[in-house]
N, CA, C and O atoms as a GROMACS GRO file, in nm:
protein
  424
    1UNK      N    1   0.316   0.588   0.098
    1UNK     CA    2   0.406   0.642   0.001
    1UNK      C    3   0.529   0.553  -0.011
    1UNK      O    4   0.600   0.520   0.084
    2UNK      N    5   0.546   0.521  -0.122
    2UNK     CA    6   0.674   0.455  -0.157
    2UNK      C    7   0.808   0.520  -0.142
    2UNK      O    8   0.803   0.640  -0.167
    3UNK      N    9   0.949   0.468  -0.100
    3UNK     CA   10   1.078   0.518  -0.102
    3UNK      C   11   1.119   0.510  -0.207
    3UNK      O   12   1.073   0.426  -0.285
    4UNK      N   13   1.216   0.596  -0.242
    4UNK     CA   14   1.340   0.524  -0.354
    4UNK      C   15   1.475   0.560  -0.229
    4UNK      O   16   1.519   0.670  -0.196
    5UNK      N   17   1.517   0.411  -0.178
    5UNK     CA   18   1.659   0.440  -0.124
    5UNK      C   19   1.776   0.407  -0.196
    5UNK      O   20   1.781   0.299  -0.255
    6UNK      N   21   1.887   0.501  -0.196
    6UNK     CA   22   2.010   0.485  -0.273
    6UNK      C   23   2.096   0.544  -0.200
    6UNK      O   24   2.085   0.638  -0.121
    7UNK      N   25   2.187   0.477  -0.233
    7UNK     CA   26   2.398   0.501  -0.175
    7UNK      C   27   2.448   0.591  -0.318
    7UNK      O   28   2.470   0.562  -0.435
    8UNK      N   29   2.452   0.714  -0.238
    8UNK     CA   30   2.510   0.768  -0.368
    8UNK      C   31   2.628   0.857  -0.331
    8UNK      O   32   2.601   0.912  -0.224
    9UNK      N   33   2.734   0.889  -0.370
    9UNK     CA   34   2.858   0.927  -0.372
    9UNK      C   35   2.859   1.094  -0.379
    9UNK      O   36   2.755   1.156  -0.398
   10UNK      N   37   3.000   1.168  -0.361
   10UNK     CA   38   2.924   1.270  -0.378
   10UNK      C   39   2.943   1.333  -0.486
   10UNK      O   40   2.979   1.451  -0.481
   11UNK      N   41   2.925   1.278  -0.588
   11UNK     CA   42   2.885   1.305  -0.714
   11UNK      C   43   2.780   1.271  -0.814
   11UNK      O   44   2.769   1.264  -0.936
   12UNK      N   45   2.685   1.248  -0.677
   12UNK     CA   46   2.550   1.214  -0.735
   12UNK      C   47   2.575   1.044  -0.796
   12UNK      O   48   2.464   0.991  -0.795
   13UNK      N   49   2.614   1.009  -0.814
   13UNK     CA   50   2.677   0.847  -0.916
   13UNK      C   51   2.599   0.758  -0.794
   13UNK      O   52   2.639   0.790  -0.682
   14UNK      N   53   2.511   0.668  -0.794
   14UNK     CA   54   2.404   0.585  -0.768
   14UNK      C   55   2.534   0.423  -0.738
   14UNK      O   56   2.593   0.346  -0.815
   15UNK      N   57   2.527   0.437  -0.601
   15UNK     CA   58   2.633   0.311  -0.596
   15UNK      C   59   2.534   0.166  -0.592
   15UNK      O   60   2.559   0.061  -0.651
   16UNK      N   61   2.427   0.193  -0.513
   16UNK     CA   62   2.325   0.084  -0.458
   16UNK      C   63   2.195   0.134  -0.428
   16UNK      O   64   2.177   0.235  -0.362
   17UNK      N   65   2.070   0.039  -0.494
   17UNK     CA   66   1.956   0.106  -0.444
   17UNK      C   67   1.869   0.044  -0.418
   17UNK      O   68   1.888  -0.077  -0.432
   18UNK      N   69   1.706   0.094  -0.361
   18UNK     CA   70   1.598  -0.035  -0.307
   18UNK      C   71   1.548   0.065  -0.344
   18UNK      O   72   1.578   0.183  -0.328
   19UNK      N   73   1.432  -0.007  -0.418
   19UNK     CA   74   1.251   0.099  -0.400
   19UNK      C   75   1.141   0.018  -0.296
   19UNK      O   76   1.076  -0.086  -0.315
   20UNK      N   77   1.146   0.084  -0.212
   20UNK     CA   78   1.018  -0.002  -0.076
   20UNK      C   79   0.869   0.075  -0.190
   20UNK      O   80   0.813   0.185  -0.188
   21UNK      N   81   0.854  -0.036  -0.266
   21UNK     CA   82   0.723  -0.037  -0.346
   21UNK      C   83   0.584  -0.057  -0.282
   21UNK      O   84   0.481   0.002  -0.315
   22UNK      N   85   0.594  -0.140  -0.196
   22UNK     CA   86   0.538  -0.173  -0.107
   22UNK      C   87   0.484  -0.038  -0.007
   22UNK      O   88   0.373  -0.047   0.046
   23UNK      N   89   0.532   0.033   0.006
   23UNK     CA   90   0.540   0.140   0.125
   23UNK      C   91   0.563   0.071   0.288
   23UNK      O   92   0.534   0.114   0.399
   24UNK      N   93   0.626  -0.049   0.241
   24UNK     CA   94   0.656  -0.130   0.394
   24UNK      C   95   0.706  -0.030   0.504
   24UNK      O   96   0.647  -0.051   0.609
   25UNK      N   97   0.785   0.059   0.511
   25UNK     CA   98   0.822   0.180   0.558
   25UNK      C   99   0.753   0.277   0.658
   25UNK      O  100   0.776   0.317   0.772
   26UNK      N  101   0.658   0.295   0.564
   26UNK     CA  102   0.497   0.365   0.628
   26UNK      C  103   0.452   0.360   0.788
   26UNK      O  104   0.446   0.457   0.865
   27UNK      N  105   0.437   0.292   0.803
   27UNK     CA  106   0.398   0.240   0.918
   27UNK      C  107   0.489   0.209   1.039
   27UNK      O  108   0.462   0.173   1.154
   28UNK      N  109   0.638   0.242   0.955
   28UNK     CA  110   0.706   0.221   1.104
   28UNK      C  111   0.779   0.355   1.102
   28UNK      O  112   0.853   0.380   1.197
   29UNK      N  113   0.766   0.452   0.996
   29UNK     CA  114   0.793   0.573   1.030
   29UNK      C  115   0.675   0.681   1.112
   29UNK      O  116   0.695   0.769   1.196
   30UNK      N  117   0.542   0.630   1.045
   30UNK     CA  118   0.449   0.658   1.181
   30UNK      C  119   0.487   0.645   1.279
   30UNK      O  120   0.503   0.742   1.353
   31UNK      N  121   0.518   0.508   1.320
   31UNK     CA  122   0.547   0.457   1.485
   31UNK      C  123   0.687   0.579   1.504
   31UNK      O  124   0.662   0.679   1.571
   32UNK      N  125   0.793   0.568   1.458
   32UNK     CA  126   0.886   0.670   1.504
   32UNK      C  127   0.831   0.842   1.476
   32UNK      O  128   0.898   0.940   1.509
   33UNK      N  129   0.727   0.845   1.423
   33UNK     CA  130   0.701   1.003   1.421
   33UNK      C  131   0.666   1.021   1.528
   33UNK      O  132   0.714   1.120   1.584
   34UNK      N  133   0.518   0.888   1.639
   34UNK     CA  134   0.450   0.934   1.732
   34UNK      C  135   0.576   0.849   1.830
   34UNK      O  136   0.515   0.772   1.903
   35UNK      N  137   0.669   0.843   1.846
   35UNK     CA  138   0.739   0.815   1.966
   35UNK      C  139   0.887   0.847   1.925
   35UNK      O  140   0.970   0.767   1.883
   36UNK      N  141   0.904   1.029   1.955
   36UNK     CA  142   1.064   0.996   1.822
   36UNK      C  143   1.171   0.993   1.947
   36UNK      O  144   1.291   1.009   1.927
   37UNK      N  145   1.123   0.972   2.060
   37UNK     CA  146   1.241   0.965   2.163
   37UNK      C  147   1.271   0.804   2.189
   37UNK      O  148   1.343   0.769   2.282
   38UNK      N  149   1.216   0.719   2.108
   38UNK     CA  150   1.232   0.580   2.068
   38UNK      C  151   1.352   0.546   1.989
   38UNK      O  152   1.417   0.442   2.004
   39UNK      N  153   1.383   0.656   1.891
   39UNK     CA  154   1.466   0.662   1.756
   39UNK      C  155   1.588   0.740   1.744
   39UNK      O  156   1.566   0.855   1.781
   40UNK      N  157   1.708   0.720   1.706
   40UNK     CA  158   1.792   0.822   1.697
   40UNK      C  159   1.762   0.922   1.558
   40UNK      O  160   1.788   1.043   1.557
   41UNK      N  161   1.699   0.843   1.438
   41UNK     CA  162   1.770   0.884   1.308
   41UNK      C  163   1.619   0.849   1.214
   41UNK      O  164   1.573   0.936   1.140
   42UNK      N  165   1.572   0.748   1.225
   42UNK     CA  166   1.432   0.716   1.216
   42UNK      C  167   1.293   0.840   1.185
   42UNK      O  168   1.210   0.876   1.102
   43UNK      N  169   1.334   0.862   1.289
   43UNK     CA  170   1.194   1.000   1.265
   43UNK      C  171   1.261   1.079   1.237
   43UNK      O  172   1.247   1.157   1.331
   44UNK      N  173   1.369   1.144   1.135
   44UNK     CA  174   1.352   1.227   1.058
   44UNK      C  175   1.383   1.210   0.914
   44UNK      O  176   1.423   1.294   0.834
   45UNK      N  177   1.348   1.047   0.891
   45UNK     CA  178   1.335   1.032   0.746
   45UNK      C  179   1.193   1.108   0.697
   45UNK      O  180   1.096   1.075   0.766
   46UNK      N  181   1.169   1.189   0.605
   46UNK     CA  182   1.040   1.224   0.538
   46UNK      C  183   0.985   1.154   0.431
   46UNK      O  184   1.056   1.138   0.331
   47UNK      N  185   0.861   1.104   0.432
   47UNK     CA  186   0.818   1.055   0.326
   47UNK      C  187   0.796   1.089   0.226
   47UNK      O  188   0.780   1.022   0.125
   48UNK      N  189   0.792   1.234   0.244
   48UNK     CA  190   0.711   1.330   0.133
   48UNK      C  191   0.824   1.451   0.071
   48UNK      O  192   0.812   1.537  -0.016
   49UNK      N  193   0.934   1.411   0.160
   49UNK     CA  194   1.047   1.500   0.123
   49UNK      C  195   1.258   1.381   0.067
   49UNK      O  196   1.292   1.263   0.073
   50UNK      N  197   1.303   1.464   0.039
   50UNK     CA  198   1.434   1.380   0.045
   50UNK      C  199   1.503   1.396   0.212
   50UNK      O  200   1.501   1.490   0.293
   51UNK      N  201   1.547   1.290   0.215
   51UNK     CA  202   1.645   1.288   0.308
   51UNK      C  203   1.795   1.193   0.320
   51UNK      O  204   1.822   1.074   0.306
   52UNK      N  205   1.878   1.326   0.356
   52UNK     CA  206   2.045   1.247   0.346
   52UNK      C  207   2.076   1.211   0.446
   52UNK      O  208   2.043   1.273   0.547
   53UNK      N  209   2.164   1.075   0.453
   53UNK     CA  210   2.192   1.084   0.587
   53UNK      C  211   2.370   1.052   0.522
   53UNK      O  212   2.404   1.005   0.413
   54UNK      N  213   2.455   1.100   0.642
   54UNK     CA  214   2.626   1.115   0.566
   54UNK      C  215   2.636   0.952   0.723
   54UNK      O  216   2.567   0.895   0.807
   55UNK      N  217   2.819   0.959   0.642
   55UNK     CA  218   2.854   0.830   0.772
   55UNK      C  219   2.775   0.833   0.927
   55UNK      O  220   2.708   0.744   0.980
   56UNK      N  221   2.804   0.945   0.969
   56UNK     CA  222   2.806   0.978   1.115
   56UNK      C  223   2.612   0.883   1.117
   56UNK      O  224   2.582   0.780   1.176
   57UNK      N  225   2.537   0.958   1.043
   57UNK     CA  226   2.376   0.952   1.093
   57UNK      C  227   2.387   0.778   1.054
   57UNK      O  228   2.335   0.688   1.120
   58UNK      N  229   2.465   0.765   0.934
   58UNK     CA  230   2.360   0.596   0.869
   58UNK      C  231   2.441   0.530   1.066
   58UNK      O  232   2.366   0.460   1.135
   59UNK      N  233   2.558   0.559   1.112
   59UNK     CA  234   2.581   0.411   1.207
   59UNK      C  235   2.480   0.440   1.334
   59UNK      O  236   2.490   0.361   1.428
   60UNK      N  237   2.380   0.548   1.348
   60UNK     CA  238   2.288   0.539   1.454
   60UNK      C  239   2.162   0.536   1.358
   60UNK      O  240   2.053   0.566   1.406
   61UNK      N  241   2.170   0.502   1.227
   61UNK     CA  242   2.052   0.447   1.143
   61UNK      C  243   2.073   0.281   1.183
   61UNK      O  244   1.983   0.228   1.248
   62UNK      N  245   2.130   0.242   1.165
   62UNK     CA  246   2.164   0.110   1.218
   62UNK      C  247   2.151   0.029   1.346
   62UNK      O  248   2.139  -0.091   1.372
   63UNK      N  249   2.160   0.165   1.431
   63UNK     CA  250   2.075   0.110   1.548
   63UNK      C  251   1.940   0.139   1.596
   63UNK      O  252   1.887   0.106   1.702
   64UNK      N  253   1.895   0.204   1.502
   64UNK     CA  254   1.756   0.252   1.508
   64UNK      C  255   1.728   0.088   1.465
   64UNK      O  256   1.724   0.006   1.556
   65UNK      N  257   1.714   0.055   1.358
   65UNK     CA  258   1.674  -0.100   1.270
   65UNK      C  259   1.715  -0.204   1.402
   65UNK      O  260   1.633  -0.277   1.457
   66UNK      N  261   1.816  -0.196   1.429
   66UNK     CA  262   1.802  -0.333   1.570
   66UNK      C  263   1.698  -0.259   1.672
   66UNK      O  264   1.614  -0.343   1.705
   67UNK      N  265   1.678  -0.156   1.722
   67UNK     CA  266   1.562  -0.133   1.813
   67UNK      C  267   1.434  -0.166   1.716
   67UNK      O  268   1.357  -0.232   1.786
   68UNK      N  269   1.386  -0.150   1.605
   68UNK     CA  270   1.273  -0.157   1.540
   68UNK      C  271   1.271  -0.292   1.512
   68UNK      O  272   1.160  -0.347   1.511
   69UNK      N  273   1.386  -0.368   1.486
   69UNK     CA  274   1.359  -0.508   1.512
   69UNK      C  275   1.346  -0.601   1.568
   69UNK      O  276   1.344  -0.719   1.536
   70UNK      N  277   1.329  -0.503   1.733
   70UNK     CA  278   1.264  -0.608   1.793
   70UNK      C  279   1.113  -0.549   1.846
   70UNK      O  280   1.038  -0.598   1.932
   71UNK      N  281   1.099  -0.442   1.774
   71UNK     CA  282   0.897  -0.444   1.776
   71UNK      C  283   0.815  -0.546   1.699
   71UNK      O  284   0.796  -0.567   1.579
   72UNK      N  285   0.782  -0.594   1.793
   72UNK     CA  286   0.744  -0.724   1.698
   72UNK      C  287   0.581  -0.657   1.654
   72UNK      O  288   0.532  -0.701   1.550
   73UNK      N  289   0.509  -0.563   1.725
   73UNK     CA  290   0.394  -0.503   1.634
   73UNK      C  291   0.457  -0.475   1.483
   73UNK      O  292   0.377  -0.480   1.390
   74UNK      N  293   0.550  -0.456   1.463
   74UNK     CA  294   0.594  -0.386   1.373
   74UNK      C  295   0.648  -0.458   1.224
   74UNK      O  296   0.664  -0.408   1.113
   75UNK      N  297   0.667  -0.586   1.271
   75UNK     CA  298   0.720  -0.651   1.212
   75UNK      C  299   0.679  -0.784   1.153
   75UNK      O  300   0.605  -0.861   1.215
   76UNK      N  301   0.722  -0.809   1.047
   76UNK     CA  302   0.634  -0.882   0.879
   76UNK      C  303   0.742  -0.951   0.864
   76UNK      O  304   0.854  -0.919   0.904
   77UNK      N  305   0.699  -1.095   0.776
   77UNK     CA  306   0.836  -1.098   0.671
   77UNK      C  307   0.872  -1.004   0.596
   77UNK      O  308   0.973  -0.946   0.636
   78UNK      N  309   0.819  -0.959   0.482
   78UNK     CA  310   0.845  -0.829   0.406
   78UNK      C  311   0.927  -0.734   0.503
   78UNK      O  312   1.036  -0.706   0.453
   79UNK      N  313   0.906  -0.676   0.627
   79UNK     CA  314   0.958  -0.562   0.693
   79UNK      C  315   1.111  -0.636   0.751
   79UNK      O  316   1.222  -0.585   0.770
   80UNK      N  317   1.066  -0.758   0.766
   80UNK     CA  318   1.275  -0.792   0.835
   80UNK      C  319   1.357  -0.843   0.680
   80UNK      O  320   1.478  -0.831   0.659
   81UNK      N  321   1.278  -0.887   0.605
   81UNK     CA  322   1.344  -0.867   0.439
   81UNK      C  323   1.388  -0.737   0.420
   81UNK      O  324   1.499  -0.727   0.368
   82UNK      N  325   1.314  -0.609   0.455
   82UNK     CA  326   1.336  -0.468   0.417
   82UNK      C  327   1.454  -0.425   0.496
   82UNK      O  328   1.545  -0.370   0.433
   83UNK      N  329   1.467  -0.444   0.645
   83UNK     CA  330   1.579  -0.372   0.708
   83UNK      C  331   1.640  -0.489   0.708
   83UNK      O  332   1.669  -0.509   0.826
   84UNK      N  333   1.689  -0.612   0.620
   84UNK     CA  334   1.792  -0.679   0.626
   84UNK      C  335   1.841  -0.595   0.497
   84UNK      O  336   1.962  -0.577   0.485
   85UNK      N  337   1.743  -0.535   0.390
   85UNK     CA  338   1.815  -0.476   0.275
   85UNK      C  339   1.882  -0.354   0.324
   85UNK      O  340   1.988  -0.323   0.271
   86UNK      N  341   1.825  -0.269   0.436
   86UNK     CA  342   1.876  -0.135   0.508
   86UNK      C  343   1.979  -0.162   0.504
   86UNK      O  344   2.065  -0.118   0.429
   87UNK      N  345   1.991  -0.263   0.609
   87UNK     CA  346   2.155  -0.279   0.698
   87UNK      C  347   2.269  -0.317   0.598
   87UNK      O  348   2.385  -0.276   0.602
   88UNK      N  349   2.208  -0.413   0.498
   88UNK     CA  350   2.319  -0.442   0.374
   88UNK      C  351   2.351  -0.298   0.284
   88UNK      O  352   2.459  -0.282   0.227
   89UNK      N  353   2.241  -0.199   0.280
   89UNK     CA  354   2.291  -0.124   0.189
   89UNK      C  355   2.387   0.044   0.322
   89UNK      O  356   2.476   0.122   0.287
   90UNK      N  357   2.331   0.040   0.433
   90UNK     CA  358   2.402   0.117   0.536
   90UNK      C  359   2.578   0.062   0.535
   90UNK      O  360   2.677   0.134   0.549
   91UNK      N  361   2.573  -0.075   0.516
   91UNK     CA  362   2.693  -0.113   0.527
   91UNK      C  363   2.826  -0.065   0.399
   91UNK      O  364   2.948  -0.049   0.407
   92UNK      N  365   2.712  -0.052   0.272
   92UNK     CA  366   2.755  -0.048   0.196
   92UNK      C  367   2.827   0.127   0.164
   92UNK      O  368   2.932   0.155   0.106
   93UNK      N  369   2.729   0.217   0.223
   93UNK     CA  370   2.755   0.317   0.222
   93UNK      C  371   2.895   0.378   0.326
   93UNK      O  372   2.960   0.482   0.323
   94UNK      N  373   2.900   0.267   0.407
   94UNK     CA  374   3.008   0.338   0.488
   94UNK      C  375   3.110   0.268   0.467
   94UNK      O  376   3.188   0.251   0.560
   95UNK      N  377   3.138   0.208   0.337
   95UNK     CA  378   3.258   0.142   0.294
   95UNK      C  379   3.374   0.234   0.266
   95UNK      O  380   3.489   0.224   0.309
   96UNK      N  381   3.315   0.338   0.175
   96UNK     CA  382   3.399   0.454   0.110
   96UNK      C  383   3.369   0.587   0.253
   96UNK      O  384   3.282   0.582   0.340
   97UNK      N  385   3.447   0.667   0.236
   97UNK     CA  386   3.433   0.795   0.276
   97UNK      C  387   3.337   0.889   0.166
   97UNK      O  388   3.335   0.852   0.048
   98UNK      N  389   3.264   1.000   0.203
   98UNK     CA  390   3.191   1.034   0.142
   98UNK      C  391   3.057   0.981   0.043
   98UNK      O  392   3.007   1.031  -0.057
   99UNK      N  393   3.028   0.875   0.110
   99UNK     CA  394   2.884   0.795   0.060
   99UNK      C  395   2.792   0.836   0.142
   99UNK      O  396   2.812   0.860   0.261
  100UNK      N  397   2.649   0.850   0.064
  100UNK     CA  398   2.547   0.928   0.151
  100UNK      C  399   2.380   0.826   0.106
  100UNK      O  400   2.306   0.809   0.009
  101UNK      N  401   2.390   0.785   0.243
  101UNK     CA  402   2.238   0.698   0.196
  101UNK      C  403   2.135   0.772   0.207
  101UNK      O  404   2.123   0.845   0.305
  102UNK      N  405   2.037   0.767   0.102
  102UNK     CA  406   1.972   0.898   0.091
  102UNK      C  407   1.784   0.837   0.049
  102UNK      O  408   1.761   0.745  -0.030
  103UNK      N  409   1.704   0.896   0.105
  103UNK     CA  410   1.562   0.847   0.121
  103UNK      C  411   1.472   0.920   0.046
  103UNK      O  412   1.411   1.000   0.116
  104UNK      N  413   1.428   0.925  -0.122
  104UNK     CA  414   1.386   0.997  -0.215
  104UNK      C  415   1.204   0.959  -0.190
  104UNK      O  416   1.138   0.858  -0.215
  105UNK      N  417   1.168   1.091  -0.128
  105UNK     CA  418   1.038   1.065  -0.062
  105UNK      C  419   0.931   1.097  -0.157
  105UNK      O  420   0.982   1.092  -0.268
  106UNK      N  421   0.799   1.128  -0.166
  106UNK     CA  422   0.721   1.180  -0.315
  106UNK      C  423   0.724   1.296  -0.318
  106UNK      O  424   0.675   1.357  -0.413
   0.00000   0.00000   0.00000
């Protein structure tokens, strides 16, 4: 299943976004479903549902992506292209107060 991720404000207003078209995602939210004491923030993105995350969750989303980047089962060009886009758009969200990076599942 494909993402739509976006930084959105809280007025809904779309600051920054990625679609993982690919479903590059997939497979490493498996891996954090079957090991979620691996992950802070990770296994409870839903694929099939939305999920918000506010300041507090994206800066231990951020360290979820450095632990997942160094599974090297896990990891593609495409997938360190993908959480180099994470971390640029996590960054982006915690610029302002009240930005919410948010994971639009099917």
């Amino acid at each position: 299943m494909p993402l739509s991720i976006k930084i959105e404000d809280f007025k809904e207003e779309v600051i920054a976004e990625h679609f993982d078209q690919k479903g590059l995602l997939n497979e490493v939210l498996n891996y954090c479903y079957k090991n979620p004491l691996q992950t802070r923030v990770f296994k409870y993105i839903d694929l099939y549902d939305d999920t918000v995350l506010n300041s507090l969750q994206i800066k231990d989303f951020i360290v979820d992506i450095e632990f997942l980047q160094n599974q090297s089962h896990l990891m593609s060009k495409e997938r360190i292209e993908l959480f180099s886009e994470l971390i640029k758009l996590s960054k982006i969200a915690l610029e302002e107060p009240h930005q919410y990076l948010i994971f639009y599942g099917d």
